[in-house]
C-alpha positions in Angstrom: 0.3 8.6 13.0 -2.5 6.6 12.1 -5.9 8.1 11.5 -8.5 6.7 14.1 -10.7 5.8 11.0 -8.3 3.4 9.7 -9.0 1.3 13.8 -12.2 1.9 13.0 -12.5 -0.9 10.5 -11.1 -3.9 11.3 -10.2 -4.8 8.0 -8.5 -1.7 7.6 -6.4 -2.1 10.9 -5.0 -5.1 9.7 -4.0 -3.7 6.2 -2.3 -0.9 7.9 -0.1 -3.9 10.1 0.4 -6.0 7.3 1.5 -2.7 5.6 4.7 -2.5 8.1 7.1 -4.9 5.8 10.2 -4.9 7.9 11.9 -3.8 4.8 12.9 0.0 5.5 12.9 1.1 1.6 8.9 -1.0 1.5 7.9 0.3 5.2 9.0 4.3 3.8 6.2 4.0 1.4 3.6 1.4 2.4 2.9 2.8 6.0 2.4 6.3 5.1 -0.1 5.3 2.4 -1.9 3.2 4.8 -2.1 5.5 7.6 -3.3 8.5 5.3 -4.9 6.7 2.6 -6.9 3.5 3.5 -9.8 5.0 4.9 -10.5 6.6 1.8 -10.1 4.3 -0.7 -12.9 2.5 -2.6 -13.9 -0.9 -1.8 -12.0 -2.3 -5.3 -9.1 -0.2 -4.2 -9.0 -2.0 -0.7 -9.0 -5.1 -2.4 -6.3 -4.5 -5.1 -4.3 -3.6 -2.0 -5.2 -6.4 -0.2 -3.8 -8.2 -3.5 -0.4 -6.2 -3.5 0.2 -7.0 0.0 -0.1 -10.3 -0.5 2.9 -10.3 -2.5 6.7 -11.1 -1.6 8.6 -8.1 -0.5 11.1 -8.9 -3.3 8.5 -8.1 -5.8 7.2 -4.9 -4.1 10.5 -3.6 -4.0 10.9 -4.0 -7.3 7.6 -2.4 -8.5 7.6 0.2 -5.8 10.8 1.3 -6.9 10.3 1.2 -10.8 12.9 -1.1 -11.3 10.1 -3.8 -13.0 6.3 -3.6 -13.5 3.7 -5.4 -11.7 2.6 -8.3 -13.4 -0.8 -7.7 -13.6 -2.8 -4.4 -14.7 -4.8 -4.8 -11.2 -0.9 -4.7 -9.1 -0.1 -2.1 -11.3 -2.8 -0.2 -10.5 -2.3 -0.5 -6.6 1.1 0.0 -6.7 0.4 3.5 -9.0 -2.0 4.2 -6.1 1.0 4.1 -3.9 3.3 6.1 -5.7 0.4 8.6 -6.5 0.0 9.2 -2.7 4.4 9.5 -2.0 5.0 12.1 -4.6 1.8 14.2 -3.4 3.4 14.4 0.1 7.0 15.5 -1.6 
């Protein structure tokens, strides 16, 4: 479920549909990080995952998934931010 703050923002409602890839292994961990997370993040954390969502779904698959590292230490970041938030709800 999304949190209401998240509609709030406009910005932040379009994060959380740009966070539903279509790609079931992407869409498993995006949109629960969205829905629980993006209200809370900092406005240089909104942007790095702005950044990371801009990104082919190739490449987040890849990251997401440990199988290669971001390129950058600002996509590494956001995609650390991520993971951070799927292991906490393990």
């Amino acid at each position: 479920m999304e949190p209401s703050a998240v509609y709030a923002d406009p910005e932040l409602k379009r994060l959380y549909w740009h966070s539903r890839r279509g790609m079931l292994e992407l869409d498993l961990l995006l949109v629960p990080f969205a829905s629980t997370q993006l209200a809370a993040l900092t406005p240089a954390q909104v942007q790095g995952y702005r950044a990371l969502l801009a990104e082919e779904d190739q490449d987040l698959f890849l990251w997401l998934t440990r199988r290669a590292p971001a390129p950058t230490p600002a996509l590494r970041d956001s995609v650390a931010l991520v993971l951070a938030q799927g292991v906490s709800h393990k």
